[in-house]
C-alpha positions, -999 to +999 in steps of 0.1 A: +668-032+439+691+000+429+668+029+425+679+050+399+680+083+401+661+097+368+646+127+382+678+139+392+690+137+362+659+153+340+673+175+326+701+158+308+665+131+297+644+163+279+677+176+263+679+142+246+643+139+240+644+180+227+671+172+203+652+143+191+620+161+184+642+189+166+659+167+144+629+149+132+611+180+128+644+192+103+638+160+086+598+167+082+607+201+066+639+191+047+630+160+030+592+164+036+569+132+029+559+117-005+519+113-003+512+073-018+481+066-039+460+067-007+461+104-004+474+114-036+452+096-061+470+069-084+470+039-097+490+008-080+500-019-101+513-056-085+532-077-111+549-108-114+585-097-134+607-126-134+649-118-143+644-083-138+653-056-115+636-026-099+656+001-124+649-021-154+615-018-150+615+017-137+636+024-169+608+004-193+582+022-176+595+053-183+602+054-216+566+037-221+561+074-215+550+070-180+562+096-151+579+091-124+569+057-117+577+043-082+588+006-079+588-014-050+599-052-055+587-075-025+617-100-020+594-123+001+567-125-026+591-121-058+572-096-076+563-060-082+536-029-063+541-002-094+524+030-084+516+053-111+493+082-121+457+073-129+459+053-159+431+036-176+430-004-185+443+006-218+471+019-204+478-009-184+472-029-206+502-013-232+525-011-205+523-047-193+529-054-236+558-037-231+574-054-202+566-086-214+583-072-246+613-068-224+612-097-200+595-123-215+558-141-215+565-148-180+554-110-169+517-116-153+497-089-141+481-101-106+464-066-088+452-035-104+436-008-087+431+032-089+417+060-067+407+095-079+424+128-061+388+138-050+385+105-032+427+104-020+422+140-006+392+131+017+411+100+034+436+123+035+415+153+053+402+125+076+437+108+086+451+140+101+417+143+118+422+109+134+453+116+149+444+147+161+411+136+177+430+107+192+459+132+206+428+154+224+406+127+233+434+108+257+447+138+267+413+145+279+409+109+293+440+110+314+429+145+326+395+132+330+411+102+350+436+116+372+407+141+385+407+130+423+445+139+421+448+173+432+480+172+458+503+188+448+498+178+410+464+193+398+450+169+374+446+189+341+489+186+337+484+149+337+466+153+306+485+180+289+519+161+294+507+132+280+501+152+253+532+167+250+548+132+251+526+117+224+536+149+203+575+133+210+567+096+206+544+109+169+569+130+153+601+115+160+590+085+140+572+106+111+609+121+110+624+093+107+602+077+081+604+111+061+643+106+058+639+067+050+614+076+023+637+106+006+664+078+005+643+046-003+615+063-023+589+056+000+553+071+003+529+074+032+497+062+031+475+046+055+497+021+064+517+048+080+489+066+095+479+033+118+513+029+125+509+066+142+478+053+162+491+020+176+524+043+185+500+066+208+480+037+219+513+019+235+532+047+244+497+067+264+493+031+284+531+029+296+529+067+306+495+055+325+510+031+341+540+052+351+512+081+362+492+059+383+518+046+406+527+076+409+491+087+424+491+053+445+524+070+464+512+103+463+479+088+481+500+065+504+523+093+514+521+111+549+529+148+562+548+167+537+550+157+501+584+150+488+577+151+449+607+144+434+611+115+458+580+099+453+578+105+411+615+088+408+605+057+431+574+055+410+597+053+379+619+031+391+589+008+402+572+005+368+602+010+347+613-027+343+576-036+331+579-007+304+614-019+288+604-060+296+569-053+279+587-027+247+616-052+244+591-084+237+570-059+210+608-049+196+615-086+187+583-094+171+584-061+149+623-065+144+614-104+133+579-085+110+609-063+091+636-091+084+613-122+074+577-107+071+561-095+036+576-065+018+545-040+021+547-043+056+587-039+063+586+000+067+557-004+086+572-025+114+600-001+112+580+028+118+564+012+147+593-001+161+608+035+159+578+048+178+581+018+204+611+028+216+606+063+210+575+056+231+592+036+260+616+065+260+596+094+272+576+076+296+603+063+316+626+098+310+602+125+298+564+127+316+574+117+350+606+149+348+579+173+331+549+161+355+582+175+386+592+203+367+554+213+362+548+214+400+579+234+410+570+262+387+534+264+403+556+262+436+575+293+423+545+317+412+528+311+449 
């Protein structure tokens, strides 16, 4: 097998990955993210609308007297998730008058549900407390793990790159998605928020295993220590597993966004985003930092 030389090329792999992270962060601040029901308070509507059309109803909504509806219309289901400010059964109940006024008897209201901002801005409080606590606690783990590894890495840097390359593998799909919604209309909720998690679950266990072959040649090595060496083998040894095992979770997600339900398409695009985002800076970004990390301890000595 060819061994590729990635180390050798690091620094041309964290430009990329640099640029990436800047970019999404522009989009983060530019278009900035439209908070759904979940952590805004709101109402969300699902109704059936037959011979209509996502402006149509926006437009009947609107001059119901409502503001700034959003309307989403599921292809795969054929009908409608409204979200609107807290409105009371009344309300509803005029505005579905109203559409059916428009479109016909065959308008049928199906869901109906509402959350309060006091309620919304807890799950909020506690969705950025989730990812943060799961950012520090496998940091810590792989720090924790890696603790008999002391030649010539010292363990702790284990655990702060992985941090530093769940920060790339969280933020470069949150980017993306904050562009997408601008454009589409989207909102994040906590949908999006799992997405995040299962992101930082896949992406810390190919680093892991890219981390812990390394440690099994560190171990296995004799004499003088030939880093670089040794961290681009152990790429090159674990790197077909990481793309083989990303490329199998691509097609089911790709398969989720084409054919599966409507709520769930930006979803699977969002993880699919932060799959390959993911597969990205294990294979090119925390094996070049985990080098780079140890030649500037070399340098201060």
């Amino acid at each position: 097998m060819k061994i590729l030389n990635i180390i050798g090329r690091r620094k041309i792999f964290l430009v990329v990955a640099l640029v990436l992270v800047l970019l999404s962060m522009a989009s983060i601040i530019i278009f900035r993210f439209r908070l759904g029901v979940d952590f805004a308070g709101g109402t969300v509507w699902d109704v059936k609308i037959p011979n209509s059309t996502p402006t149509e109803v926006k437009n009947v909504l609107q001059q119901a007297g409502v503001e700034a509806p959003i309307v989403a219309y599921d292809s795969v289901a054929q009908d409608y998730s409204i979200t609107l400010p807290e409105i009371t059964e009344d309300q509803r109940a005029a505005y579905l008058n109203d559409l059916q006024s428009k479109f016909g008897n065959g308008v049928q209201s199906q869901d109906f549900w509402s959350l309060s901002p006091s309620v919304s801005a807890s799950l909020a409080r506690r969705a950025v407390e989730a990812v943060v606590f799961v950012l520090a606690g496998i940091s810590l783990f792989v720090a924790y793990a890696f603790r008999f590894v002391s030649r010539p890495v010292s363990s702790w840097k284990y655990g702060f790159i992985t941090l530093l390359t769940l920060l790339h593998d969280v933020i470069i799909p949150a980017g993306a998605y904050a562009a997408i919604g601008y454009f589409f209309g989207l909102t994040i909720d906590t949908n999006f928020i799992i997405a995040l998690l299962v992101i930082m679950g896949f992406s810390v266990h190919d680093t892991i295993v890219v981390f812990d072959r390394t440690r099994e040649n560190l171990s296995k090595a004799k004499g003088k220590i030939d880093l670089p060496d040794v961290v681009n083998r152990s790429v090159n040894e674990t790197m077909h597993r990481s793309i083989n095992t990303s490329f199998s979770l691509a097609l089911v997600l790709l398969a989720l966004y084409f054919f599966g339900p409507g709520n769930l398409k930006f979803f699977a695009l969002t993880l699919l985003i932060g799959i390959v985002a993911g597969t990205y800076s294990s294979i090119f970004v925390a094996s070049p930092l985990l080098v780079m990390s140890n030649k500037e301890a070399e340098k201060r000595r």
